[in-house]
C-alpha positions as CSV (number, residue, x, y, z in Angstrom):
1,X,39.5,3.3,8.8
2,X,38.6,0.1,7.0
3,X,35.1,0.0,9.2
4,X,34.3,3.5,8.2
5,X,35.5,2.7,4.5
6,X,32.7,-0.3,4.3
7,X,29.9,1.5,6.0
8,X,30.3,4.7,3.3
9,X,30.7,1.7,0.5
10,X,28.1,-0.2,1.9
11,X,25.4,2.8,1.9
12,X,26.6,3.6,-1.7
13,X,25.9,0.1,-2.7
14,X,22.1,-0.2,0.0
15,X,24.0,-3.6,0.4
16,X,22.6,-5.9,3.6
17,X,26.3,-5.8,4.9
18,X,29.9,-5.9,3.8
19,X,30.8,-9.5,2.2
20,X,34.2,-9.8,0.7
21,X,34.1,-10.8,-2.6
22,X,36.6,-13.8,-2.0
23,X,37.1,-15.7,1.0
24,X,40.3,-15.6,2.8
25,X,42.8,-18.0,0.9
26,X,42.7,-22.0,1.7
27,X,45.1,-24.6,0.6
28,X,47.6,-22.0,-0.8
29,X,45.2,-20.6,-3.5
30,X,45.6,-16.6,-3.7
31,X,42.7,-14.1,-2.4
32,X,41.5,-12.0,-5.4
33,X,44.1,-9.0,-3.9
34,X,47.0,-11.6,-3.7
35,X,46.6,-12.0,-7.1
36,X,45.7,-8.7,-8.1
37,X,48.7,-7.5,-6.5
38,X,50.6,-9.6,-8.5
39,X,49.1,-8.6,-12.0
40,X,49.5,-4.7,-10.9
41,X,53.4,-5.8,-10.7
42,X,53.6,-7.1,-14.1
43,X,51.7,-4.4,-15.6
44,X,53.7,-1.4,-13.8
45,X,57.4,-3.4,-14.5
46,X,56.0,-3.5,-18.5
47,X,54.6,-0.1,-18.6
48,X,57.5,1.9,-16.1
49,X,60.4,-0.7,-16.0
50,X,61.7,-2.3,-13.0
51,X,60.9,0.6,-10.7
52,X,57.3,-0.1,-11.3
53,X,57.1,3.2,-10.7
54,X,56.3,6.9,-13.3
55,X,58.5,8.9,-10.5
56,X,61.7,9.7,-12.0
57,X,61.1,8.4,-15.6
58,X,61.3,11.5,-17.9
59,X,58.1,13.1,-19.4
60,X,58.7,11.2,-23.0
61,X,58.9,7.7,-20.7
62,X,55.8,8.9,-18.8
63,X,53.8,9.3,-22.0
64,X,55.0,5.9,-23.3
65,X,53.8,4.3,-20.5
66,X,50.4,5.9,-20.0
67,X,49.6,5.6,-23.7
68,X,50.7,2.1,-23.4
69,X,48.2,1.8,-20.3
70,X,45.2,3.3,-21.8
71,X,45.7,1.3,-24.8
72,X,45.2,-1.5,-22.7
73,X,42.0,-0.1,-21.3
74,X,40.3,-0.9,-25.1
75,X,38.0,2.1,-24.5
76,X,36.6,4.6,-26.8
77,X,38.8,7.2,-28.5
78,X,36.8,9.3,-26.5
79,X,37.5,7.5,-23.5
80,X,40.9,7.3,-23.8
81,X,41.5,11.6,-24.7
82,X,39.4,12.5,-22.0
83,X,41.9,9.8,-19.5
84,X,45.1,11.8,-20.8
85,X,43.3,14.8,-20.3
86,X,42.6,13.7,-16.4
87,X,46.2,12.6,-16.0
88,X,47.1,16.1,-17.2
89,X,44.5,18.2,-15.4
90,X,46.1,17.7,-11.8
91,X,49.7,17.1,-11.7
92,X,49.6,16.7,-7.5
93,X,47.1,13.3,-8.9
94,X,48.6,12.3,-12.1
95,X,50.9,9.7,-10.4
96,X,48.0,8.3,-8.1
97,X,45.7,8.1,-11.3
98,X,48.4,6.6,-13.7
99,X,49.3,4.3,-10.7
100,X,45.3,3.0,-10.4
101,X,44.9,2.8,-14.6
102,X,48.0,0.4,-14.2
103,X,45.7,-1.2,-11.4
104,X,42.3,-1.5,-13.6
105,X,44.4,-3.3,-16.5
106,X,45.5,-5.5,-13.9
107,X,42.3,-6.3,-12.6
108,X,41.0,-6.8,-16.4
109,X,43.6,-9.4,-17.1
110,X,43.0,-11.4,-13.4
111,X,39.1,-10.7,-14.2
112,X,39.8,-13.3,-17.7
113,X,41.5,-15.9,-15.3
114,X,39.0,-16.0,-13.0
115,X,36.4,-16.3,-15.6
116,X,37.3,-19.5,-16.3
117,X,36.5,-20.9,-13.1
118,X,33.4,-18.7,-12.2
119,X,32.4,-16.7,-15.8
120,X,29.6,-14.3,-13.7
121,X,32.3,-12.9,-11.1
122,X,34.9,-12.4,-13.7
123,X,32.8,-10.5,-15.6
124,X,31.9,-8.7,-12.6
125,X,34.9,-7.6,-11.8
126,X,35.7,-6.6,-15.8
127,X,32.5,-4.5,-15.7
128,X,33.5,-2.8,-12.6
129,X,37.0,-2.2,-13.8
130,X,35.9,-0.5,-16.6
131,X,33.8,1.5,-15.0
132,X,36.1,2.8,-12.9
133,X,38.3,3.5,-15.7
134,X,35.5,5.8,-16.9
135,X,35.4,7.2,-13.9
136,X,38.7,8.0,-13.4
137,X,38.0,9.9,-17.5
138,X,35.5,12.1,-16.3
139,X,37.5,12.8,-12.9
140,X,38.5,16.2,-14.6
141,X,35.1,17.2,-14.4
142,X,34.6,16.7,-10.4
143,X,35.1,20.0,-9.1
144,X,34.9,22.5,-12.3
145,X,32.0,24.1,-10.8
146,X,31.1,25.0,-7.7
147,X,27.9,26.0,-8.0
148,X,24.6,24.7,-9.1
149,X,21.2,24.7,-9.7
150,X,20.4,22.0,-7.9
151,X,22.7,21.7,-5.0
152,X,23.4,24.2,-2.6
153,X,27.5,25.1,-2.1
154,X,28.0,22.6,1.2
155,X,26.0,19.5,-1.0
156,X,28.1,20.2,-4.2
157,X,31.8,20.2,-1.8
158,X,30.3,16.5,-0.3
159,X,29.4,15.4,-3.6
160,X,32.9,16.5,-5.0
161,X,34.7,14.7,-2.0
162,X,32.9,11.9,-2.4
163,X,33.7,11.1,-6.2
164,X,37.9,12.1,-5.0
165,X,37.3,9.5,-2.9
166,X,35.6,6.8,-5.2
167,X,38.6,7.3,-7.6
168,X,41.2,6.9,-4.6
169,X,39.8,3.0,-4.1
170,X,39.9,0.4,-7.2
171,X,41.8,-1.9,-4.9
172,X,39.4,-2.1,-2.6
173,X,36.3,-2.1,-5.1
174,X,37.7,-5.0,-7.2
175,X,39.0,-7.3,-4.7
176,X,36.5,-6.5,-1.4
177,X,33.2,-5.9,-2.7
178,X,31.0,-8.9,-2.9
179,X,29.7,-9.4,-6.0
180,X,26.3,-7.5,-5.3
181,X,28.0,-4.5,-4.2
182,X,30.4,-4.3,-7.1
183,X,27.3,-4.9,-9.8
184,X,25.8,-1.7,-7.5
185,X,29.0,0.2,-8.4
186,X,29.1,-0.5,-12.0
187,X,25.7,0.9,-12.6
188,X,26.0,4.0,-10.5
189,X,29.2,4.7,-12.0
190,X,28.1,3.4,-15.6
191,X,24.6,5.6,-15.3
192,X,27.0,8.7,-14.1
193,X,28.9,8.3,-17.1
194,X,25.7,8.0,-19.4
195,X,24.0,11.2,-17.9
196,X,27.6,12.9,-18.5
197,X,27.8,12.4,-21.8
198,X,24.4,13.3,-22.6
199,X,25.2,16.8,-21.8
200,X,21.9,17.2,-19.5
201,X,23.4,18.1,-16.3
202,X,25.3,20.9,-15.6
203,X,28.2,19.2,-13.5
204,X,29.1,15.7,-12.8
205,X,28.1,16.4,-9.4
206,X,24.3,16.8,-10.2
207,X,25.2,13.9,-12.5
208,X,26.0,11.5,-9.6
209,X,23.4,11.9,-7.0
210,X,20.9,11.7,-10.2
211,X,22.7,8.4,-11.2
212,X,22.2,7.4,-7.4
213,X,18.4,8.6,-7.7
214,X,18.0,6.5,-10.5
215,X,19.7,2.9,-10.0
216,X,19.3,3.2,-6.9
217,X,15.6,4.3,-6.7
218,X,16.3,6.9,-3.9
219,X,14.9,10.6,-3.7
220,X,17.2,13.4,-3.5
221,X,17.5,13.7,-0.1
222,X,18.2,10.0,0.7
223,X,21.1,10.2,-2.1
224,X,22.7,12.9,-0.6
225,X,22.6,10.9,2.7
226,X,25.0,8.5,1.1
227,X,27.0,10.7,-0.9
228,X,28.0,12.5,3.1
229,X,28.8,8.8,4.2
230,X,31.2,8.1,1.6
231,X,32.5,11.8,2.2
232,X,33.4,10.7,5.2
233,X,35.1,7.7,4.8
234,X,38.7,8.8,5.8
């Protein structure tokens, strides 16, 4: 799973290979998940209680705690209406998206430790945090149409599983990629956001495999080529 995870990332990304972004740890110091795992814990205990968990908190707890995440986020007003609107669109995701909001906050706060030691890969990981957390905002729009202009029916269900399956894996983004791939990321996902907002583009489908055209200077045909690798990352 992991091999076919890093070869989808990887073609996303036009990366020479897979690098993790830390090395194993030496000497006792955490990897980047050790520690990430570890801010995730304080963040869910603060934002759900001890459980660490939104399952079986009632619905006036569950909107304390995802305000109080998304607060955290310091995006946009924007941003942060169109993240309660995500959390609300799909309640068979809601718990998987609150869960990986908790996880981006988490990986905000590690992002300022590890700036102090090496400023360029904290900010890395800040920027592709972020990013993801605007992904995750516009997740309402993957699948409202399934039809387009540009893609036929069979390109627009790859590109739809594709972005499911981007939003599925901050984890993995913030604490695997090298630093290369996770700058690759962050502009893909930060040039999907920017054609999304612009209203040009009739789906955020069309939106991605044009953000992939662009950063990654790809034609159509070669975009959609990665877009059916990460698809089938499983």
């Amino acid at each position: 799973m992991k091999k076919q995870l890093m070869i989808g990332m990887a073609a996303l990304t036009m990366a020479m290979a897979f690098s993790p972004a830390h090395a194993a740890p030496v000497g006792g110091v955490k990897s980047a998940r050790e520690a990430l795992v570890e801010y995730s814990k304080q963040i869910k205990e603060s934002a759900f209680g001890k459980g660490m968990t939104s399952k079986g908190l009632s619905a006036q707890q569950v909107k304390m705690a995802q305000d109080k995440i998304i607060n955290e986020l310091q995006l946009s007003s924007g941003k942060n209406n169109a993240l309660s609107m995500a959390l609300k669109a799909d309640t068979t995701k809601s718990t998987q998206r609150l869960d990986s909001l908790a996880t981006i906050v988490a990986a905000k706060k590690m992002a300022t430790e590890i700036s102090k030691s090496d400023a360029a890969e904290g900010q890395s990981i800040s920027n592709a945090a972020t990013a993801t957390a605007k992904l995750i905002a516009n997740s309402s729009l993957t699948g409202a149409r399934t039809s387009s202009k540009e893609l036929n029916t069979t390109e627009m269900a790859e590109v739809t599983a594709a972005l499911n399956k981007l939003e599925s894996l901050p984890e993995t983004i913030l604490t695997s990629f090298s630093k290369a791939e996770r700058d690759s990321y962050t502009q893909i996902i930060e040039r999907h956001d920017a054609i999304l907002e612009s209203g040009k583009k009739g789906s955020s489908e069309e939106a991605f495999v044009d953000a992939i055209m662009e950063v990654k200077k790809v034609d159509r045909t070669k975009a959609l080529e990665i877009v059916k690798k990460l698809k089938e990352c499983v």
